[in-house]
C-alpha positions in Angstrom: 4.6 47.7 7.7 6.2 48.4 11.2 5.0 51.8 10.9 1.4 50.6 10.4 1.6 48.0 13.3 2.8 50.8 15.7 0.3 53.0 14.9 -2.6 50.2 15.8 -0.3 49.3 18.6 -0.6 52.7 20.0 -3.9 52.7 19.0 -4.6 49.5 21.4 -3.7 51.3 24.1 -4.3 54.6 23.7 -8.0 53.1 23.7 -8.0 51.2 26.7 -6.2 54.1 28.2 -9.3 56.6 27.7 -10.8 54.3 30.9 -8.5 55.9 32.8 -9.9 59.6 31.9 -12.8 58.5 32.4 -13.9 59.1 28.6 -14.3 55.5 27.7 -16.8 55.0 30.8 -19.9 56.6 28.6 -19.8 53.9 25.7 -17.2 51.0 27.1 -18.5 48.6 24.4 -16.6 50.7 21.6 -13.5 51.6 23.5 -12.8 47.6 24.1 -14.2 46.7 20.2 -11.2 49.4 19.0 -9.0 47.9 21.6 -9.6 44.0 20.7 -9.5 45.5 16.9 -6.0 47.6 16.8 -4.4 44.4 18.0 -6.0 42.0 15.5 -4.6 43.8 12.3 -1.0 45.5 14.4 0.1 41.6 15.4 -0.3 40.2 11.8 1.1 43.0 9.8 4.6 43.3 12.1 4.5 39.6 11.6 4.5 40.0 7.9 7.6 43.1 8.4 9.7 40.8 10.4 10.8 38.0 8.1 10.7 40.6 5.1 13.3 42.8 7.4 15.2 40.2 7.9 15.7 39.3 4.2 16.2 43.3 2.8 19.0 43.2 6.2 20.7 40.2 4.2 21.1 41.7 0.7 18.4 39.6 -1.2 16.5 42.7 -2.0 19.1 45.1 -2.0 16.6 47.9 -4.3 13.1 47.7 -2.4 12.7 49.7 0.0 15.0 51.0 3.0 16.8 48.9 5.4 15.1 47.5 8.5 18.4 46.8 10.3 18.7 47.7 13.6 16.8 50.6 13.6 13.3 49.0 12.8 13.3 45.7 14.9 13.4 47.1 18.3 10.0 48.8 17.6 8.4 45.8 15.4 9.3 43.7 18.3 7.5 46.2 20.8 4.8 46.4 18.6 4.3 42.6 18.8 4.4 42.7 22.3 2.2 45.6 23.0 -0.4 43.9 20.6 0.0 40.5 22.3 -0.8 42.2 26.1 -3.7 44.2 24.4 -5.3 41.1 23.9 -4.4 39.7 26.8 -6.1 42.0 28.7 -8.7 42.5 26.9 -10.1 39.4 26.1 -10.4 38.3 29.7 -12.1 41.6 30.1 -14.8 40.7 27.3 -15.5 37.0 28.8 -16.3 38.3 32.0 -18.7 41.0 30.5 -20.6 38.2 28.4 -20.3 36.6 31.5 -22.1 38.6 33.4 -24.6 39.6 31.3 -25.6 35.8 30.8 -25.7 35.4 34.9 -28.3 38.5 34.9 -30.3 36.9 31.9 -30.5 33.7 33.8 -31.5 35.8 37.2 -34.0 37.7 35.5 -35.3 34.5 33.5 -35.6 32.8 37.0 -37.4 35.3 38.7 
């Protein structure tokens, strides 16, 4: 499950990181759909890996799966986090877009 939310937490940002290259500039609608989308399935699925971690690190399920000691929570945790600012940034980012597209409609419809 860690694994999965690091990919989509990569993912996150590798998206918003294509407006630096300038690739995301030709269709910025998708680029911030992926980007609000990697987040929305990386921040529930580490959440789900957490609690199951810390049960395998306990011994209550001593023959599924590896342990998640030490060696998988640093990452889950920095998964969380980089899915949590992914949002942060990018919904602000979407409100102001919808934003301004409603002040032109209103210009346009007052003209």
């Amino acid at each position: 499950m860690a694994k999965v939310s690091g990919f989509f937490a990569l993912g996150a940002v590798g998206f918003l990181g294509n407006f630096a290259t300038g690739t995301a500039w030709l269709n910025p609608g998708i680029f911030v759909a992926f980007a609000l989308l990697c987040p929305l399935i990386a921040i529930p699925t580490v959440h789900i890996a957490l609690p199951h971690s810390r049960l395998r690190s306990s011994g209550r399920y001593p023959h599924r799966g590896h342990r998640f000691d030490d060696e998988g929570r640093g990452p889950a945790l920095a998964n969380i986090l980089t899915g949590w600012l992914t949002l942060i940034v990018c919904l602000p980012a979407v409100l102001v877009f919808v934003g301004l597209i409603a002040g032109l409609a209103v210009l346009v419809d007052s003209v």
